[in-house]
C-alpha positions in Angstrom: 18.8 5.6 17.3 19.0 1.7 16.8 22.9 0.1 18.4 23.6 -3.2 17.5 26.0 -5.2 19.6 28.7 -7.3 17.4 30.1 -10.7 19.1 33.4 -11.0 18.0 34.0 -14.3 17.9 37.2 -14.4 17.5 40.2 -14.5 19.9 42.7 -11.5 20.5 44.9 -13.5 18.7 43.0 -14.2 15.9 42.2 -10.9 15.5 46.1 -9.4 16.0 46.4 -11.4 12.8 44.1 -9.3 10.8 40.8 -12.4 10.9 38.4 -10.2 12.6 34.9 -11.4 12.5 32.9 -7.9 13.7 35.0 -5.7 11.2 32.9 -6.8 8.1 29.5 -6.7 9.7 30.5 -3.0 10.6 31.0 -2.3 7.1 28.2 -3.8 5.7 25.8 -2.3 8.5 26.9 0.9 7.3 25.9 0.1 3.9 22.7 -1.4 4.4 21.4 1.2 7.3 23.6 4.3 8.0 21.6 5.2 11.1 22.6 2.2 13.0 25.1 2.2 15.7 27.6 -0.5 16.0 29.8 -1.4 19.1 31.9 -4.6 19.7 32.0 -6.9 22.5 34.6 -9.4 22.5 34.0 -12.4 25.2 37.5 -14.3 24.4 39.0 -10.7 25.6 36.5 -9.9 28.0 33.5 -11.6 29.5 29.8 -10.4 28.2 28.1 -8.3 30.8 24.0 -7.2 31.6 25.8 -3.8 31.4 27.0 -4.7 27.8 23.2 -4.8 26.8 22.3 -1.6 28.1 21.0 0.6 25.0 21.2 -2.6 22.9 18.5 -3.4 20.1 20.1 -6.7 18.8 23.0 -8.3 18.7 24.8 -10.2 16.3 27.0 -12.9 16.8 29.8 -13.0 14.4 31.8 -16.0 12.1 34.9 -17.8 13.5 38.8 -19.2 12.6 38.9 -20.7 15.8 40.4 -24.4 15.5 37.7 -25.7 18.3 33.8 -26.1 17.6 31.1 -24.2 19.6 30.9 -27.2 21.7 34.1 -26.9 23.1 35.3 -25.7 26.6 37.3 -23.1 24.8 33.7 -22.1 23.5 32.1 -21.2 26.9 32.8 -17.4 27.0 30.7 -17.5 23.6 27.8 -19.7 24.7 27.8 -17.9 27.7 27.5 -14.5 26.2 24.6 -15.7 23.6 22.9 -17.3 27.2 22.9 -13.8 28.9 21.9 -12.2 25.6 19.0 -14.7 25.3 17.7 -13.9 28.7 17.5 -10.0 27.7 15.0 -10.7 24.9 17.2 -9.4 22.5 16.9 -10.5 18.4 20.0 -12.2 17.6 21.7 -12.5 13.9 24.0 -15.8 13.7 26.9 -16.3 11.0 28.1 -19.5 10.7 29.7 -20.0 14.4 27.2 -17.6 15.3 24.0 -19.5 13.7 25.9 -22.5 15.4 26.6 -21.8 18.5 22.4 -20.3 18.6 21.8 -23.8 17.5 23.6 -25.6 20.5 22.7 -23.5 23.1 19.3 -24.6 22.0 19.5 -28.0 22.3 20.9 -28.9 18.5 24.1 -30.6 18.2 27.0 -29.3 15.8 30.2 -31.3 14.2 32.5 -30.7 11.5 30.7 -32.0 8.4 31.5 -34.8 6.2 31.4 -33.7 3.1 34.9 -31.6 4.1 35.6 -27.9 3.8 32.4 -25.7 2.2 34.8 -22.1 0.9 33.9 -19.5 -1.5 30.4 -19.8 -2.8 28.0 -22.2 -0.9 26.4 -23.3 -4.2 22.7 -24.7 -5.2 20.9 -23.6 -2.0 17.0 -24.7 -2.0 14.7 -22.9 0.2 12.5 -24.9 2.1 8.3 -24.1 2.3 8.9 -21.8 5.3 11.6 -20.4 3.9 9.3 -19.3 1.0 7.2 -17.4 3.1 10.2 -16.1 5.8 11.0 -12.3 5.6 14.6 -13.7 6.2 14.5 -15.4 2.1 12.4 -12.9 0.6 15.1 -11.3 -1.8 16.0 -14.7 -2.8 15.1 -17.5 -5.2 15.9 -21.1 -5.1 19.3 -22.3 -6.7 21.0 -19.1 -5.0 24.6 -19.2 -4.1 26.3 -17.1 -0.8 29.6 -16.3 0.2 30.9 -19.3 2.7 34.1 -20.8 4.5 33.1 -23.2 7.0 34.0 -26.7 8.3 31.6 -27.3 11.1 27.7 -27.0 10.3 24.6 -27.8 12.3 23.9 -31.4 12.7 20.6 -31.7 14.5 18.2 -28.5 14.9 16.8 -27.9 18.3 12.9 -28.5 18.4 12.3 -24.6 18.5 14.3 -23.9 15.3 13.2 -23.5 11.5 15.0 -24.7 8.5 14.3 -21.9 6.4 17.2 -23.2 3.4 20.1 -25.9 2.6 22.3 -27.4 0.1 24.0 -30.4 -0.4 27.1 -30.0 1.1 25.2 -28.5 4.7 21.5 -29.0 4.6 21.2 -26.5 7.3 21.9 -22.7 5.5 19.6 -20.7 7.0 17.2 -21.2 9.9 14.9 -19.0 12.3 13.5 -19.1 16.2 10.7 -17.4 16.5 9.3 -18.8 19.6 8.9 -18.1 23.6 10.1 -15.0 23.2 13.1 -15.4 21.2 14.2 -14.0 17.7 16.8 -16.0 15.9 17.9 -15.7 12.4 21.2 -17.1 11.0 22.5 -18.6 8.0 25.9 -21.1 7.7 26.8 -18.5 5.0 28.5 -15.3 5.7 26.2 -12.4 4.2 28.8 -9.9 5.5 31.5 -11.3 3.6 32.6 -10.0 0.2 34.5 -12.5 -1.9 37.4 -10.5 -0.6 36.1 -11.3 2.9 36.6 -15.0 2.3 39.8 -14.9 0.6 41.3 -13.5 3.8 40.3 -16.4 5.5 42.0 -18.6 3.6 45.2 -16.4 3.3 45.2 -16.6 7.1 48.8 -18.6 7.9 47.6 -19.3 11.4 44.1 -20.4 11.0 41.9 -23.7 9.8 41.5 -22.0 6.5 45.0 -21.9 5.3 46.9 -23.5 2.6 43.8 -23.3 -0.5 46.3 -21.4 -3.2 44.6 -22.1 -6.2 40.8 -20.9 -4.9 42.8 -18.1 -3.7 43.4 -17.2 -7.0 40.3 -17.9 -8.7 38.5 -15.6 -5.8 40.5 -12.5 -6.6 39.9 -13.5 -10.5 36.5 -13.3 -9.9 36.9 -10.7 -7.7 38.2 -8.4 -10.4 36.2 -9.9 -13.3 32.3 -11.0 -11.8 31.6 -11.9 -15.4 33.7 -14.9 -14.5 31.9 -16.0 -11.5 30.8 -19.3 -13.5 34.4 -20.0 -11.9 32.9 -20.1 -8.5 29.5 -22.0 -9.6 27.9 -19.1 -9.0 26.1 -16.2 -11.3 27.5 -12.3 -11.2 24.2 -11.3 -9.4 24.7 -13.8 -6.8 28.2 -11.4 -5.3 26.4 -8.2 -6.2 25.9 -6.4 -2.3 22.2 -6.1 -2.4 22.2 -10.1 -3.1 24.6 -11.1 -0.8 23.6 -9.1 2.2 19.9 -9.1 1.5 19.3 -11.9 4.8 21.3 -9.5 6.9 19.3 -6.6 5.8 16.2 -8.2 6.3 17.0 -8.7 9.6 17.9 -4.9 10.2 14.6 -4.1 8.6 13.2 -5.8 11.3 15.6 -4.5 13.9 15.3 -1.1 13.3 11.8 -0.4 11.3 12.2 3.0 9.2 11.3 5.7 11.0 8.4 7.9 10.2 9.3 11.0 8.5 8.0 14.1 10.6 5.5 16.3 8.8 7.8 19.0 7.9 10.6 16.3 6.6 7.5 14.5 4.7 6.9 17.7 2.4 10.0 17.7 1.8 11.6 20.9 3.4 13.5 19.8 5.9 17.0 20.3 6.1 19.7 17.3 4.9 21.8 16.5 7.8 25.5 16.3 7.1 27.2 13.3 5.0 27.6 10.1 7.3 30.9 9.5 8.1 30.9 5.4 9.5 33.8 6.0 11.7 32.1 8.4 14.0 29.1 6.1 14.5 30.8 2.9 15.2 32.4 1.8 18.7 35.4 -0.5 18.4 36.6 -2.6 21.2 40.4 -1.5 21.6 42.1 -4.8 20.5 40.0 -4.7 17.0 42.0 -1.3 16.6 45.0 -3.0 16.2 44.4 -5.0 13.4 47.1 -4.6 11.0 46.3 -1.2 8.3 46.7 -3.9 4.9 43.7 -5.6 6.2 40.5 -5.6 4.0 37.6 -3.3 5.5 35.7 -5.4 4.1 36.9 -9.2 4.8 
């Protein structure tokens, strides 16, 4: 059975206050493919280890509310975990800090952008040619718009690294490595996230997000009405769950390939195995348990 490993990247702290960055990408792993195994490693709890990776078929390496940028010293248990996880050969999934961090480990550079805060729906993305011909882009077309709360973004790609799709607020959206062994694929944009997801973020009283009232409120209008997702600059397709996680499930697809069905299972008298119930497949690190109950599943 195919186990991912989540990166939370995130400190306990963070976390205590219900901003978890693993606790959406469980949910929405258990949409996309029920088979898949989840557990959580959290490096600002607990450093990384080879022993972490044991069983592993890709990791992911999760969003951030942290105040400090991937560059920073308070950064190192994170680049140091995505170091270790490089050196296994393992295919890597970036969100945001995730698809940051990937990019400075590399050899890019990162900053906080200049065109400000990018929350709600990153709007207008073009895809570039190799985006048009990525597995990554292929349930998209160009003028799309994704979930996204951000204020850093990738400033100079490493040499190794693919600009698959931009806009004009952060010209680097989604990107790929796909070279000397590695598999990278990460977007600035938060696939996992619902528009839920990103509200959180900004309801957050201790984090960089805080303090947005009024696109609270016109989240949790859309939110409730999708017909008004004009709102947002965005269309009603563009929140539906098979748009808005299609990246990360073409990134499972590639993960874990479906398996062949056995002959007996292929004429279609095999027996049904039991309902899946999420909670008995996924592995939580202790802390995440914690999180307040009136936390959104799905933020």
């Amino acid at each position: 059975m195919t186990a991912i490993l989540i990166i939370e990247g995130n400190t306990p702290g963070c976390v205590s206050r219900g901003i978890s960055g693993a606790r959406p990408f469980v949910d929405t792993l258990a949409r996309l493919h029920p088979a898949v195994q989840t557990r959580v490693a959290a490096p600002y709890a607990m450093p990384v280890a080879v022993g972490d990776l044991g069983g592993i078929d890709g990791v992911i390496f999760t969003g951030s509310a942290e105040p400090w940028s991937v560059d920073a010293a308070q950064a190192a248990p994170q680049r140091a975990a995505l170091e270790l996880v490089l050196q296994a050969g393992l295919p890597v999934w970036g969100s945001c800090n995730g698809m940051q961090l990937a990019a400075l480990v590399l050899g890019g550079a990162v900053g906080a952008s200049e065109n400000g805060l990018e929350m709600g729906m990153a709007r207008d993305i073009w895809i570039t040619t190799a985006g048009q011909y990525h597995p990554m882009l292929a349930g998209r077309m160009p003028g799309y718009a994704a979930p996204c709360v951000h204020r850093d973004e990738v400033t100079r790609l490493p040499d190794c690294m693919t600009l698959l799709a931009g806009n004009d607020h952060s010209p680097v959206q989604a990107v790929a490595v796909e070279t000397d062994g590695m598999c990278i694929w990460g977007t600035q944009y938060h696939p996992e996230l619902s528009l839920a997801g990103v509200a959180a973020y900004l309801r957050d009283t201790g984090g960089i997000f805080h303090e947005h009232g009024p696109l609270i409120d016109m989240i949790d209008l859309v939110a409730r009405a999708p017909d008004r997702a004009g709102l947002l600059g965005c269309g009603a397709d563009d929140l539906a769950f098979d748009a808005r996680a299609s990246e990360l499930g073409a990134w499972i697809a590639r993960v874990a390939p479906a398996q062949p069905l056995s002959p007996v299972a292929a004429m279609g008298y095999e027996q049904r195995e039991p309902s899946f119930n999420p909670q008995q497949a996924h592995e939580i690190h202790a802390f995440l348990a914690e999180t307040p109950s009136g936390h959104d599943r799905d933020a």
